[in-house]
C-alpha positions as CSV (number, residue, x, y, z in Angstrom):
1,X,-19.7,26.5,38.6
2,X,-19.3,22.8,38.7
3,X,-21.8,22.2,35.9
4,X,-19.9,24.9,33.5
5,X,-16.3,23.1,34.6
6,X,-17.5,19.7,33.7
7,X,-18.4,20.4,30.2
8,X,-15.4,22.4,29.7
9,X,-13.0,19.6,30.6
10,X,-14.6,17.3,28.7
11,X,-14.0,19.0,25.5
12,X,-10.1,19.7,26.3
13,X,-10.0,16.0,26.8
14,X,-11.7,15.6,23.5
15,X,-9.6,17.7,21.4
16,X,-6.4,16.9,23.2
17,X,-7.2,13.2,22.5
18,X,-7.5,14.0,18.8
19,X,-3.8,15.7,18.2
20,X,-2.3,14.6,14.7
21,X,-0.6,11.1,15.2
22,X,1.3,8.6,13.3
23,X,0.4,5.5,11.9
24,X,0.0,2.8,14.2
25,X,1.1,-0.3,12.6
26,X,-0.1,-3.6,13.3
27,X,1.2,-7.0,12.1
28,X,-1.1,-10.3,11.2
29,X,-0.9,-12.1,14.9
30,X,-2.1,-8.3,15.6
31,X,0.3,-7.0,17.2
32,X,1.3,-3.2,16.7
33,X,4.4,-1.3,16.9
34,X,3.1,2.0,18.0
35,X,4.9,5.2,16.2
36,X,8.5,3.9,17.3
37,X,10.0,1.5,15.0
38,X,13.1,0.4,15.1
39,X,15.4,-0.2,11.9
40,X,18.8,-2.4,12.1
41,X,21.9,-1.2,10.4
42,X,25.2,-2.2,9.8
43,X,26.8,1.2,11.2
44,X,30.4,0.9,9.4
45,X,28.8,0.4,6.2
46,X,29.6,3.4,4.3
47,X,27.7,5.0,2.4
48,X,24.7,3.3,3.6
49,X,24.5,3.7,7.1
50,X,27.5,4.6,9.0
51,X,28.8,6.8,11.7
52,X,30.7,9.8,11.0
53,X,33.4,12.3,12.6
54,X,30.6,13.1,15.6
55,X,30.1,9.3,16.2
56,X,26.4,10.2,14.3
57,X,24.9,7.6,12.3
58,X,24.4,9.0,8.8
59,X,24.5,7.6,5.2
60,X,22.3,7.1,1.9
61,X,19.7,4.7,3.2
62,X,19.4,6.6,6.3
63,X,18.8,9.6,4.6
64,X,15.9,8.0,3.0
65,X,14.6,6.6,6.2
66,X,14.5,9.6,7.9
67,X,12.6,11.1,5.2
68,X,10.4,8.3,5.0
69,X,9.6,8.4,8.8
70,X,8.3,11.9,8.2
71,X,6.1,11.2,6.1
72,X,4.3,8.3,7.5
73,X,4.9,10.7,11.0
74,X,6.5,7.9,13.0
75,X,9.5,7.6,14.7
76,X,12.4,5.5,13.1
77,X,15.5,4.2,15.6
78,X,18.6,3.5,14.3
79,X,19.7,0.1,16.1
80,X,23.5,-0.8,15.3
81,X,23.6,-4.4,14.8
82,X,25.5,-7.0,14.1
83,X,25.0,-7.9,10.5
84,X,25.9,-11.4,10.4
85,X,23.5,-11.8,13.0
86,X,20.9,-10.1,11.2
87,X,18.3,-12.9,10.8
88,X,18.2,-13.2,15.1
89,X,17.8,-9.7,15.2
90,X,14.8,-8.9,13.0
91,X,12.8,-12.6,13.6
92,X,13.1,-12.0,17.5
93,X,11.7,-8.7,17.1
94,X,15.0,-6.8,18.3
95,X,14.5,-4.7,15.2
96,X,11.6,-4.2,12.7
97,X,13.3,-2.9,9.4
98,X,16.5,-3.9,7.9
99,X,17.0,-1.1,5.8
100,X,21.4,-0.7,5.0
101,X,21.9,-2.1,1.3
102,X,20.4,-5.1,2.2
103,X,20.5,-7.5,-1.0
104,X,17.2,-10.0,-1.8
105,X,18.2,-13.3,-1.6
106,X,16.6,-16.3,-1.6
107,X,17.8,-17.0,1.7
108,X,16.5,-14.1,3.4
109,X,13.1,-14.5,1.7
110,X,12.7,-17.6,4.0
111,X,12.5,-15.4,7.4
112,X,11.7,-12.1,5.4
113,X,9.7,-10.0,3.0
114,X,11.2,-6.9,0.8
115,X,10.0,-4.3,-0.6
116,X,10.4,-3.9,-4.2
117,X,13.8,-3.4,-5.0
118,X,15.8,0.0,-5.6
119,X,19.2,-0.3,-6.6
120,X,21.7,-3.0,-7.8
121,X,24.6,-4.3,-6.2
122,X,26.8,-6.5,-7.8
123,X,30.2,-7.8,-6.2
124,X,33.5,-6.4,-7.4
125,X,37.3,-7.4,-6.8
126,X,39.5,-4.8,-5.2
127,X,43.6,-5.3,-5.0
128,X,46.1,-2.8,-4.0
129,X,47.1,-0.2,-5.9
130,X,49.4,-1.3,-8.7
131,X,47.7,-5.1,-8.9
132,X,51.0,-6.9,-7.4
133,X,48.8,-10.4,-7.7
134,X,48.0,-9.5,-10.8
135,X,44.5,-10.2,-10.0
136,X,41.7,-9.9,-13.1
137,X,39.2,-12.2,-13.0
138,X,38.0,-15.0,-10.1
139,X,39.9,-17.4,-11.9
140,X,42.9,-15.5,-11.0
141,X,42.2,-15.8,-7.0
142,X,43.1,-19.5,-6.6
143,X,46.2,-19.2,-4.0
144,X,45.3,-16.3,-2.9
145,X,44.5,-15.2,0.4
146,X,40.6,-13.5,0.0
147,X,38.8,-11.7,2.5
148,X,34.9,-9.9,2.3
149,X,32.4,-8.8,5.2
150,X,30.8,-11.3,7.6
151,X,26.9,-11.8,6.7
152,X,27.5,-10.0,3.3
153,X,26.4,-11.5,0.0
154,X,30.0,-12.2,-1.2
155,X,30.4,-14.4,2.2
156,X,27.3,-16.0,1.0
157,X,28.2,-16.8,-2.9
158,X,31.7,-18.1,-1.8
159,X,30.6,-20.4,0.6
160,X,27.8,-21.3,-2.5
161,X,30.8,-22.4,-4.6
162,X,33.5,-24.7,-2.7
163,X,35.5,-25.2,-5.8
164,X,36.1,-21.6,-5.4
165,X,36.5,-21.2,-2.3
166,X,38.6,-24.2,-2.1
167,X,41.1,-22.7,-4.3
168,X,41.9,-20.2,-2.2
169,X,44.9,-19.8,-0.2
170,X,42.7,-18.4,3.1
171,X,39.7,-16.8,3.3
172,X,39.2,-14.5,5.6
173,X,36.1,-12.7,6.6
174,X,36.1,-9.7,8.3
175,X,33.3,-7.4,11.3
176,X,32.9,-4.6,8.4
177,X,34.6,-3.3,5.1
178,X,36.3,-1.0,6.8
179,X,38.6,-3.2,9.2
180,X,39.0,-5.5,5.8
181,X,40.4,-2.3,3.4
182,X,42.6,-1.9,6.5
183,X,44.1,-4.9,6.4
184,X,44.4,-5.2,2.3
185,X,46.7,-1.9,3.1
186,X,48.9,-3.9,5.1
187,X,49.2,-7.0,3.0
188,X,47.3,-9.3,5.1
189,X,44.9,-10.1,2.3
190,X,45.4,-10.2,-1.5
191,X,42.4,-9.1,-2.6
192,X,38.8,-8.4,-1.6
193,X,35.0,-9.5,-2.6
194,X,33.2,-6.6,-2.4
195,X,29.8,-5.0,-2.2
196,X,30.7,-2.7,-5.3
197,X,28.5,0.8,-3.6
198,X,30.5,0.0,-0.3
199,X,34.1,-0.9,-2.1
200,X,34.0,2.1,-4.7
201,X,32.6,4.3,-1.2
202,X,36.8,3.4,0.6
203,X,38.5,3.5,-2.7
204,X,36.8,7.1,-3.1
205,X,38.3,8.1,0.4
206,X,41.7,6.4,-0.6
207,X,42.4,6.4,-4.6
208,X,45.8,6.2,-4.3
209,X,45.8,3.1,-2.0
210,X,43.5,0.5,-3.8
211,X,41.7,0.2,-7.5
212,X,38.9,-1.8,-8.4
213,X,39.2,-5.1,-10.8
214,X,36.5,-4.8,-13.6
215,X,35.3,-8.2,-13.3
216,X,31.6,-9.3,-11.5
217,X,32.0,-11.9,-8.8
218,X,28.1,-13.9,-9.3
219,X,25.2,-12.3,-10.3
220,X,24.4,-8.7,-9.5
221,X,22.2,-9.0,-6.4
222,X,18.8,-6.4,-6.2
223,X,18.6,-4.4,-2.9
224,X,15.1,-3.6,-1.0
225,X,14.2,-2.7,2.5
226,X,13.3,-6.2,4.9
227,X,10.7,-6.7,7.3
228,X,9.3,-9.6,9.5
229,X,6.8,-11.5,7.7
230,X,4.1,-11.0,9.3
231,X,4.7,-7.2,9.0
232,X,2.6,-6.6,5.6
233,X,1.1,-4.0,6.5
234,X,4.5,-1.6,7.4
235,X,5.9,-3.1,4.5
236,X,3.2,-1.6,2.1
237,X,3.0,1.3,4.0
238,X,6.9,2.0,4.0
239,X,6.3,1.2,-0.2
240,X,3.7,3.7,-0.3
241,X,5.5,6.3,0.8
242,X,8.3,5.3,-0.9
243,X,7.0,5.5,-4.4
244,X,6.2,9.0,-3.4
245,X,9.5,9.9,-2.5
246,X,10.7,8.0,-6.4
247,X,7.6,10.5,-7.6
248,X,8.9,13.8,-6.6
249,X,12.6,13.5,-6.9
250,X,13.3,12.8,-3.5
251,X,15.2,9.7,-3.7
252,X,17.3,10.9,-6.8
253,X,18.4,13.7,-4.6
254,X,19.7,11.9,-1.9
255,X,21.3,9.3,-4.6
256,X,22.7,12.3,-5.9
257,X,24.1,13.9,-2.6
258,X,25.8,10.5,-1.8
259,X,27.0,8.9,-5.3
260,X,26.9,12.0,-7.4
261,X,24.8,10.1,-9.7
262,X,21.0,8.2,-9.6
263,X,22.0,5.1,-8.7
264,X,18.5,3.9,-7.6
265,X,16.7,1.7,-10.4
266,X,13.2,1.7,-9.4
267,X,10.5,-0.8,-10.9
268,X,7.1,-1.6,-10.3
């Protein structure tokens, strides 16, 4: 009996041990991430990652991480983070994936690498409804009192420019868009710098409080999806399935579900 149960273990070891896994990623010093990896967000940064009525964390480029997760059959966790804190979180390994609207700059390429980017993002002026400042273009915000998102890209270009940001009145920066469109509708900022998928997101939920000044504030900025750089590897996997979902329409559906429109600009 012994010699027919020995044989017959064996092979239910053996074909347990060779179920359908995920990738196992593993960086240049070698280490791996297993199938858990864990993405950093910005959760009040609608449409792109956010929480809604349920307190569950939903939005565009979550959407396309889930689906992406699938695919390569790992497991993605969504880590709220703080985002002007982002470079600590992803360089100490707290996260591996910045994946919320996150803009390529020059500044993160020094502690990141992105994939190729998707979309465009360009920084927009938004006033109350009714322009009381009479607010049109940045030359119009000197004695003004401006406010924009910690860590965001506007923070970034106004602190690039001191003759701009000198001329302002105060500049105020604020935890998330949302606490700073809160505080434009109660007159404790003139006007915000804006992340123009994230302004024209609040001004959607509350046309008749706030419009949007047709004027670019800097360049438009590209976004991608950031990794550690050591993390090739994930990153060109992530890109592989990526251009997959760009292939088969799955990306322009979720733009579509989110914006209405395509909003992603893919390029190889």
């Amino acid at each position: 009996m012994r010699k027919i149960l020995l044989p017959l273990l064996f092979l239910i070891l053996l074909v347990t041990g060779c179920g359908e896994e995920g990738d196992d990623f593993a960086n240049d010093k070698g280490v791996k991430h297993g199938n858990k990896i864990v993405i950093g967000l910005d959760d009040e940064y609608a449409p792109m990652g956010f929480r809604d009525e349920k307190g569950e964390i939903v939005g565009f480029d979550v959407d396309l991480a889930k689906e992406a997760g699938k695919r390569m059959g790992v497991e993605f966790e969504f880590k709220p983070i703080d985002w002007d804190n982002k470079r600590e979180e992803i360089t100490s390994g707290n996260v591996d994936i910045l994946w919320n609207g996150t803009d390529i700059t020059e500044e993160r390429k020094e502690y990141m690498i992105f994939s190729r980017p998707y979309m465009e993002n360009r920084q927009i002026l938004i006033v109350p409804k009714g322009n009381p400042q009479d607010i049109h273009t940045a030359g119009d915000l000197a004695g003004k009192i401006v406010g924009t998102q910690a860590g965001s890209s506007s923070r970034y270009y106004v602190d690039d420019n001191p003759n701009l940001k000198n001329s302002f009145k105060e500049f105020k920066t604020y935890l998330n868009f949302k606490i700073a469109f809160a505080d434009l509708e109660e007159g404790n900022v003139d006007v915000l710098i804006c992340d123009e998928l994230a302004g024209r997101y609040e001004i959607g939920r509350a046309p008749q409080n706030f419009m949007v000044i047709e004027s670019t504030i800097g360049p438009a900025c590209e976004i991608g999806i950031g990794f550690r750089k050591d993390d090739v590897e994930l990153r060109d996997r992530v890109q592989e399935v990526f251009d997959e979902m760009i292939k088969d329409g799955t990306v322009r559906k979720i733009s579509e579900k989110w914006f209405k429109i395509n909003l992603v600009k893919f390029r190889r």
